[in-house]
DRENTORKOL-3810 file (N, C-alpha, C; in nm, 4 decimals):
REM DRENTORKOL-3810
@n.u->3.0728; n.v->10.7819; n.w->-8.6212; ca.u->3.1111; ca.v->10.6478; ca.w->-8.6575; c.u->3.1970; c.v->10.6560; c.w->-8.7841
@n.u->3.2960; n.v->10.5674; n.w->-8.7707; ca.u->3.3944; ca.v->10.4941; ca.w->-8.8953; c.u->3.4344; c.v->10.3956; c.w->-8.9970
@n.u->3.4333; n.v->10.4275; n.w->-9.0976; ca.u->3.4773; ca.v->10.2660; ca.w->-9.1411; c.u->3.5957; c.v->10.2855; c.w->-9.2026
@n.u->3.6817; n.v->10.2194; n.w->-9.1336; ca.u->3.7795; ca.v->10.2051; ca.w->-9.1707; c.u->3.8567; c.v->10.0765; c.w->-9.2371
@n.u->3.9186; n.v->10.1036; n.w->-9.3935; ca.u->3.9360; ca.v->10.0136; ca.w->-9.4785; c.u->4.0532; c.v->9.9686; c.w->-9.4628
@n.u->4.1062; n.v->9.8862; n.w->-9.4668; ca.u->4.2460; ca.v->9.8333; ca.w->-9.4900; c.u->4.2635; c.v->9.7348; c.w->-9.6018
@n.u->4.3537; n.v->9.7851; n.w->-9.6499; ca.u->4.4048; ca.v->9.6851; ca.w->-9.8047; c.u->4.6006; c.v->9.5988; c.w->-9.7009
@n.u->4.5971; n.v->9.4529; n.w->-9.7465; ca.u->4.6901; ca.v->9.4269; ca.w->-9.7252; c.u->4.7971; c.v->9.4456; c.w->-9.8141
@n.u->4.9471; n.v->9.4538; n.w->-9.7842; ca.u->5.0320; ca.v->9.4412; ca.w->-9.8315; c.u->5.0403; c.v->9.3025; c.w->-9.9207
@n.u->5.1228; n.v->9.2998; n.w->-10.0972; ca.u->5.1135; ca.v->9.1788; ca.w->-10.1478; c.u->5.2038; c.v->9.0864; c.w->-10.0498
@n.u->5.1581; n.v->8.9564; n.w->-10.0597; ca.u->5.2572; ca.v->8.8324; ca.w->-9.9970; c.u->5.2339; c.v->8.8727; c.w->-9.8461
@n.u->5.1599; n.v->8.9482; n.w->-9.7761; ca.u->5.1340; ca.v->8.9682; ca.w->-9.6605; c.u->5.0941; c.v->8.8668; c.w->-9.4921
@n.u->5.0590; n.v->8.7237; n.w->-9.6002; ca.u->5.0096; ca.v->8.5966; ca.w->-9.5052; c.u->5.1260; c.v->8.5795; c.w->-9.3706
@n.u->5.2287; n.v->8.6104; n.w->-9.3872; ca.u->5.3272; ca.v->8.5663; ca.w->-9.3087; c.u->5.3616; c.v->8.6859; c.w->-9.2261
@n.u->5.3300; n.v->8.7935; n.w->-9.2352; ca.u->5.2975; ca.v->8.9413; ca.w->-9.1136; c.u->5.1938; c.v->8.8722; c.w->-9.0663
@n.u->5.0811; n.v->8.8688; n.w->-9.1160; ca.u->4.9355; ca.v->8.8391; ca.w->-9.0663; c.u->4.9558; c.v->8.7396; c.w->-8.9618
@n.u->5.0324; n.v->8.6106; n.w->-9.0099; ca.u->5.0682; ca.v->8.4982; ca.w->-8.9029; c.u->5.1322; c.v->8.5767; c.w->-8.8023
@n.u->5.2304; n.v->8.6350; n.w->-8.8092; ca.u->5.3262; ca.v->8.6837; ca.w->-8.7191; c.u->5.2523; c.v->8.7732; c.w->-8.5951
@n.u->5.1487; n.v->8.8592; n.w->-8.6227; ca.u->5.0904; ca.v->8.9417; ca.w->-8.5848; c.u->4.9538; c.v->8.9460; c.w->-8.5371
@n.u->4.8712; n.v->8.7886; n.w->-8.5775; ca.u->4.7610; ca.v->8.7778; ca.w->-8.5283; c.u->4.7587; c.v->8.7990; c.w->-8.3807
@n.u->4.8137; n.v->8.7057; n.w->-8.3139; ca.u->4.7927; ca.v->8.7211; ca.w->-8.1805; c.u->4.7288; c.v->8.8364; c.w->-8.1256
@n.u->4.8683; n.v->8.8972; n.w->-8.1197; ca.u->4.8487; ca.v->9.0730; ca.w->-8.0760; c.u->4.7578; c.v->9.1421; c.w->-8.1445
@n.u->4.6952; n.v->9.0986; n.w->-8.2208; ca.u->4.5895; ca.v->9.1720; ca.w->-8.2919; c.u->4.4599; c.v->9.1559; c.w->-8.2805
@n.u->4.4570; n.v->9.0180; n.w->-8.2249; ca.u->4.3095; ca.v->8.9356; ca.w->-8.1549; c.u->4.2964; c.v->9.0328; c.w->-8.0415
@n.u->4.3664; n.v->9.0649; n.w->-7.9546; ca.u->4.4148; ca.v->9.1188; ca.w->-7.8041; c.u->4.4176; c.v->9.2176; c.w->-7.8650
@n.u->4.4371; n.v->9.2758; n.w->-7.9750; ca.u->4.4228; ca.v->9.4454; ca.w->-7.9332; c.u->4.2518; c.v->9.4670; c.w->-7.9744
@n.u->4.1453; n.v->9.3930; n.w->-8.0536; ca.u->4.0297; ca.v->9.3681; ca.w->-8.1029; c.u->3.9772; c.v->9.3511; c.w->-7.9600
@n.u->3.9847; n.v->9.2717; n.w->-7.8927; ca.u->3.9167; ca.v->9.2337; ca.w->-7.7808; c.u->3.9494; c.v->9.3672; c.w->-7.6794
@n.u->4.0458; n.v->9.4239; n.w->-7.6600; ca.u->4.1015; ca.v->9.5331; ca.w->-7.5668; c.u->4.0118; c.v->9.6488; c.w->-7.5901
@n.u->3.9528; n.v->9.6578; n.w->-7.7247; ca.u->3.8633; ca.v->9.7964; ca.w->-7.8033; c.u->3.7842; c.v->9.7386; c.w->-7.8249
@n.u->3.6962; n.v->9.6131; n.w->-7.7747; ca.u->3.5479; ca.v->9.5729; ca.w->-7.8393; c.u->3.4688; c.v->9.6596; c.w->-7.8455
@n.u->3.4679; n.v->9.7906; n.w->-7.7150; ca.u->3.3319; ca.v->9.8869; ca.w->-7.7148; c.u->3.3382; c.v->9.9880; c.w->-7.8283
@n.u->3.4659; n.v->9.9946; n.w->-7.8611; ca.u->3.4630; ca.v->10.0744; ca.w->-7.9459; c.u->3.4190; c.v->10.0158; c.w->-8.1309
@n.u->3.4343; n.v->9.8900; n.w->-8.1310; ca.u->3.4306; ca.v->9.8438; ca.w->-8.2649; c.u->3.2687; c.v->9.8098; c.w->-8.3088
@n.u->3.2403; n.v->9.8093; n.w->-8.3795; ca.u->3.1030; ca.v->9.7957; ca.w->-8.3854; c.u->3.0939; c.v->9.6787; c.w->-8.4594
@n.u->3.2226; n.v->9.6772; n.w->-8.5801; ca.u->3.2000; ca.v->9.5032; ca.w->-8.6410; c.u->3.3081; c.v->9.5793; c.w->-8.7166
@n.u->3.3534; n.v->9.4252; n.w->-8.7376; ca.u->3.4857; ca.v->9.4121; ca.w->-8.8601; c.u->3.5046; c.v->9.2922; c.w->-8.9343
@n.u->3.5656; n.v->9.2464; n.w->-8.9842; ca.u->3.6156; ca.v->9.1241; ca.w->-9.0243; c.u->3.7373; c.v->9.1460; c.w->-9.1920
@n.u->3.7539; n.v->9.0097; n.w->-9.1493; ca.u->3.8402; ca.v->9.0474; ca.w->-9.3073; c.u->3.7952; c.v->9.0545; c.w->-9.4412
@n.u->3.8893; n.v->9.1272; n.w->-9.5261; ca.u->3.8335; ca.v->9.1368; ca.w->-9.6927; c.u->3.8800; c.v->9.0073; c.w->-9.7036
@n.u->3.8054; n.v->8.9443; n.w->-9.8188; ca.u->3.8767; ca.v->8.8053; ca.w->-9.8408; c.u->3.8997; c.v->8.8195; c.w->-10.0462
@n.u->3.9880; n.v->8.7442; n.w->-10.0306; ca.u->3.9922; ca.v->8.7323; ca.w->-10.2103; c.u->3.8326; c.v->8.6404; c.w->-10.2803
@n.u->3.8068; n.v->8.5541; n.w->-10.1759; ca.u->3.6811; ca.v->8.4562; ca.w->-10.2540; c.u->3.6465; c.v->8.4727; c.w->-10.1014
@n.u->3.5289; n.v->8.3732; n.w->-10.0894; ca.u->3.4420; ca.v->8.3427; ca.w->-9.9827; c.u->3.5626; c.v->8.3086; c.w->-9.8952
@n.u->3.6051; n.v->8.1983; n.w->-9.9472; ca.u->3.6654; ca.v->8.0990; ca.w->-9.8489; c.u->3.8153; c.v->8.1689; c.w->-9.8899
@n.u->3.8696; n.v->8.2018; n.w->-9.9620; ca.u->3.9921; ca.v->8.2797; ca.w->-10.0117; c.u->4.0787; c.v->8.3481; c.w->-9.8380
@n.u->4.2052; n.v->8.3667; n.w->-9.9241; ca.u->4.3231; ca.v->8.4068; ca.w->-9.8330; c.u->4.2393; c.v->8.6060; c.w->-9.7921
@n.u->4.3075; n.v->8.6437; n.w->-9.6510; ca.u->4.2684; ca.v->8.8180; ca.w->-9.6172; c.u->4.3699; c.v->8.8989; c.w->-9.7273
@n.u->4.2610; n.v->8.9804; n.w->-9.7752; ca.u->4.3159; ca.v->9.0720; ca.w->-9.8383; c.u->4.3299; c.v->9.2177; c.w->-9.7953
@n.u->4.3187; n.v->9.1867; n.w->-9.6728; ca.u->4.2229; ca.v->9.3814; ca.w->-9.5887; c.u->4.1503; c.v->9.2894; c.w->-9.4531
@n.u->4.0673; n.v->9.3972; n.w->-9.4443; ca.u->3.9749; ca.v->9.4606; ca.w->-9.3321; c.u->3.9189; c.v->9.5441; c.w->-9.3398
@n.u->3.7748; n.v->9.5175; n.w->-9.2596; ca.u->3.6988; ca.v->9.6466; ca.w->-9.2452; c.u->3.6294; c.v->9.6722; c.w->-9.1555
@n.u->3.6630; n.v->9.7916; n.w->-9.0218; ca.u->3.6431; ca.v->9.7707; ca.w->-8.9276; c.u->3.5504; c.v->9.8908; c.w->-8.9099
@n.u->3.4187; n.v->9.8719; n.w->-8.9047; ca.u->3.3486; ca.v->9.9839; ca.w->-8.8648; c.u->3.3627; c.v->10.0263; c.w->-8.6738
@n.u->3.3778; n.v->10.1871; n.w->-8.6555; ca.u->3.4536; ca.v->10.1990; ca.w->-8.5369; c.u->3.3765; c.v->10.3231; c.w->-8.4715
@n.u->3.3041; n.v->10.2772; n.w->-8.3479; ca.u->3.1957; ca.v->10.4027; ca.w->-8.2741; c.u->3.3327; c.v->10.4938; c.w->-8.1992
@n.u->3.3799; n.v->10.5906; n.w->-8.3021; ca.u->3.4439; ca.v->10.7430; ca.w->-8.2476; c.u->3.4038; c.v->10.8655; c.w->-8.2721
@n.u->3.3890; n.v->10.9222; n.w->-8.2172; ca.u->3.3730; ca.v->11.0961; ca.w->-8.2167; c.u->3.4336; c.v->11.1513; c.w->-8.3264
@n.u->3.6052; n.v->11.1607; n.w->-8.3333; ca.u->3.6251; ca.v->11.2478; ca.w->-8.4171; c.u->3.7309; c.v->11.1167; c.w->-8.5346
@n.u->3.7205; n.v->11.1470; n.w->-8.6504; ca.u->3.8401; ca.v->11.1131; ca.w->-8.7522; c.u->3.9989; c.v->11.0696; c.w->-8.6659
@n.u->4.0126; n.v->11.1851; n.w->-8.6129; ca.u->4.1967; ca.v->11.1438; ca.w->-8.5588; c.u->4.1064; c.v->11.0502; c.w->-8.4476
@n.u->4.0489; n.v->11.0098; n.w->-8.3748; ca.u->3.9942; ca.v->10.9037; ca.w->-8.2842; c.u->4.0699; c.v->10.8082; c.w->-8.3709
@n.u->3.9933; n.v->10.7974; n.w->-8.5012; ca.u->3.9775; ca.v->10.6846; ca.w->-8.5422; c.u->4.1103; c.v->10.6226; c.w->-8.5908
@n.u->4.1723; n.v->10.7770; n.w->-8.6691; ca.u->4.3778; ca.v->10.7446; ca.w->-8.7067; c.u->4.4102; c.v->10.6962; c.w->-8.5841
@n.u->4.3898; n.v->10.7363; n.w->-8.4578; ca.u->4.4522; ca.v->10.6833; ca.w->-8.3784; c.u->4.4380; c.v->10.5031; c.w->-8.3600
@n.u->4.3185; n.v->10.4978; n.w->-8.2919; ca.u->4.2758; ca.v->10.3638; ca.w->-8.3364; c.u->4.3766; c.v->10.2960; c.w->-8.3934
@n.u->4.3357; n.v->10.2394; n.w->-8.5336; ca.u->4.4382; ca.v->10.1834; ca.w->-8.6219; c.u->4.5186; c.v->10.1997; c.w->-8.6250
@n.u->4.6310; n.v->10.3206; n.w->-8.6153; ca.u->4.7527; ca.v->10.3038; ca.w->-8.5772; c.u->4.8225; c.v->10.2163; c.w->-8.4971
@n.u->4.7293; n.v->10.2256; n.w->-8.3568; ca.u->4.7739; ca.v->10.1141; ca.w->-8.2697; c.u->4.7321; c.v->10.0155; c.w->-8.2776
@n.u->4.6661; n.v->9.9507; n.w->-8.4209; ca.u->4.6573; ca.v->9.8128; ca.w->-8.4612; c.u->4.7949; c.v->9.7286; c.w->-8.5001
@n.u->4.8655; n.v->9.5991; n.w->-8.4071; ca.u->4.9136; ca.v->9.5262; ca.w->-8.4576; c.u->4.9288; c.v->9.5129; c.w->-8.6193
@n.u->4.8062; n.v->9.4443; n.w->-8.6721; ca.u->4.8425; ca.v->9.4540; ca.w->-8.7975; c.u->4.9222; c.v->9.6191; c.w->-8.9205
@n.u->4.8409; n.v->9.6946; n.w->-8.8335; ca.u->4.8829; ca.v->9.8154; ca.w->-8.8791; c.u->5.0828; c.v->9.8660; c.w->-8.8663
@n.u->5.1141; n.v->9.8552; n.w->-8.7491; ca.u->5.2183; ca.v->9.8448; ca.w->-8.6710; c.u->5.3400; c.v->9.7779; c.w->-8.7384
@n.u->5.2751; n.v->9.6418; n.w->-8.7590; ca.u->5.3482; ca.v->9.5273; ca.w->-8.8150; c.u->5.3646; c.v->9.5537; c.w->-8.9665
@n.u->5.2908; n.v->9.6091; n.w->-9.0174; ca.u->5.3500; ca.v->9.6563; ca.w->-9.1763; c.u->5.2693; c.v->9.5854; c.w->-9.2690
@n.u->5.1694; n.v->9.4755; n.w->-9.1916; ca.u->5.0676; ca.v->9.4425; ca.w->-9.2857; c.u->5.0154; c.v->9.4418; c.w->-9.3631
@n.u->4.8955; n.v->9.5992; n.w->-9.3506; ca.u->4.8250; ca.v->9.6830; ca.w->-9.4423; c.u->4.9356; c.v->9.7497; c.w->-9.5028
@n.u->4.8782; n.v->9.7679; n.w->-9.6336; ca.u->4.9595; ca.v->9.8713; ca.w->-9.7592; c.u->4.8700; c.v->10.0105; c.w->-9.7363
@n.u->4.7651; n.v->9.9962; n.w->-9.7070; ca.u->4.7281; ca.v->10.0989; ca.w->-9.7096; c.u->4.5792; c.v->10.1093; c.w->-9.6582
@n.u->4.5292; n.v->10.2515; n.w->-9.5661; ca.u->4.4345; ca.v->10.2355; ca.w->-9.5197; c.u->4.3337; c.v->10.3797; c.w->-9.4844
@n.u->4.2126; n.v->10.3035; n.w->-9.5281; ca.u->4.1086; ca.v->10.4758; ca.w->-9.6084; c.u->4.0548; c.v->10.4546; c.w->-9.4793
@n.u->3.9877; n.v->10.5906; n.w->-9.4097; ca.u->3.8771; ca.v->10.6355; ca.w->-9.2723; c.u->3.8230; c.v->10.7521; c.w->-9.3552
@n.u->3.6799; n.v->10.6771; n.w->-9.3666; ca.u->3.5318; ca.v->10.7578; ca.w->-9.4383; c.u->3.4888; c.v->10.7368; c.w->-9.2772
@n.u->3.3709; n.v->10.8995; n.w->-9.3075; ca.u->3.3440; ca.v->10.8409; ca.w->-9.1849; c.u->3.1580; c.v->10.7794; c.w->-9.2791
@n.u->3.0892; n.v->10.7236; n.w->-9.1277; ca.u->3.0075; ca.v->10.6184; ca.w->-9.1741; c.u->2.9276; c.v->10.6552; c.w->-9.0832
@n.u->2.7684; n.v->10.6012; n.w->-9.1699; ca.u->2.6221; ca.v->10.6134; ca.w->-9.1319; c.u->2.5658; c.v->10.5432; c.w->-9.1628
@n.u->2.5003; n.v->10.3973; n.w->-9.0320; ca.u->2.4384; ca.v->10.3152; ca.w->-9.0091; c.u->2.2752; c.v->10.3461; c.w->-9.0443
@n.u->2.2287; n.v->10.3198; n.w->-9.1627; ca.u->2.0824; ca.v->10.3339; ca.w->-9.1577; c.u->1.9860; c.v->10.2044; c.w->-9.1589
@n.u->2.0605; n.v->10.1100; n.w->-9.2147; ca.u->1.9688; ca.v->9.9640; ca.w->-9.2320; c.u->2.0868; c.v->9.8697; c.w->-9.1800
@n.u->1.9733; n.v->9.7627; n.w->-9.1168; ca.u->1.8811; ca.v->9.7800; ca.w->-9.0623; c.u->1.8903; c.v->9.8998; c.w->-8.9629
@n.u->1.7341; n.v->9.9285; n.w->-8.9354; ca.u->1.6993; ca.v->10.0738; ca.w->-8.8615; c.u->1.7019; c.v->10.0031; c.w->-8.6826
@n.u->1.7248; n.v->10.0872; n.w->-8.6352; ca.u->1.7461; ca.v->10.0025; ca.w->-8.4640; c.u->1.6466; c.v->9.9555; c.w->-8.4548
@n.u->1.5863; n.v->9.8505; n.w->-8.3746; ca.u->1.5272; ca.v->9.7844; ca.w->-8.3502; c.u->1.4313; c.v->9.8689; c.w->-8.2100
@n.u->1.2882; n.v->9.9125; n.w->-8.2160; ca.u->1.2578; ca.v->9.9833; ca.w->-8.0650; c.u->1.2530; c.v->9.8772; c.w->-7.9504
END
């Protein structure tokens, strides 16, 4: 497993508009693979500043790959974007 960070580009709202669509549709196209994401926000209710998409893959380049073929990624959105990989301990699965 992955988590992969994304920081947006400054003044970025107007890629983001441009690019949601295709980006809803590429989220929904990889649901099995995503385990959860959502956006960084500046405040609660605040403008996206990022993303963070934790992502069930095997290996690291899985995961470059992945995001690469994210719309937002594509589109020039993100400024920049970290893959740690990641370990779900809490909550513990449920038997």
């Amino acid at each position: 497993m992955y988590a992969i960070i994304c920081f947006d580009r400054p003044d970025s709202a107007k890629l983001r508009d441009a690019h949601r669509a295709a980006h809803v549709e590429f989220l929904n196209a990889n649901a099995a693979r995503i385990v959860f994401g959502g956006p960084l926000k500046s405040t609660v209710e605040g403008a996206s500043t990022g993303a963070l998409i934790v992502v069930d893959c095997a290996t690291r380049e899985e995961a470059e790959a992945l995001i690469a073929a994210d719309p937002f990624k594509k589109g020039g959105v993100y400024e920049s974007v970290s893959i740690r990989a990641f370990k779900k301990v809490f909550p513990a699965a449920r038997p």
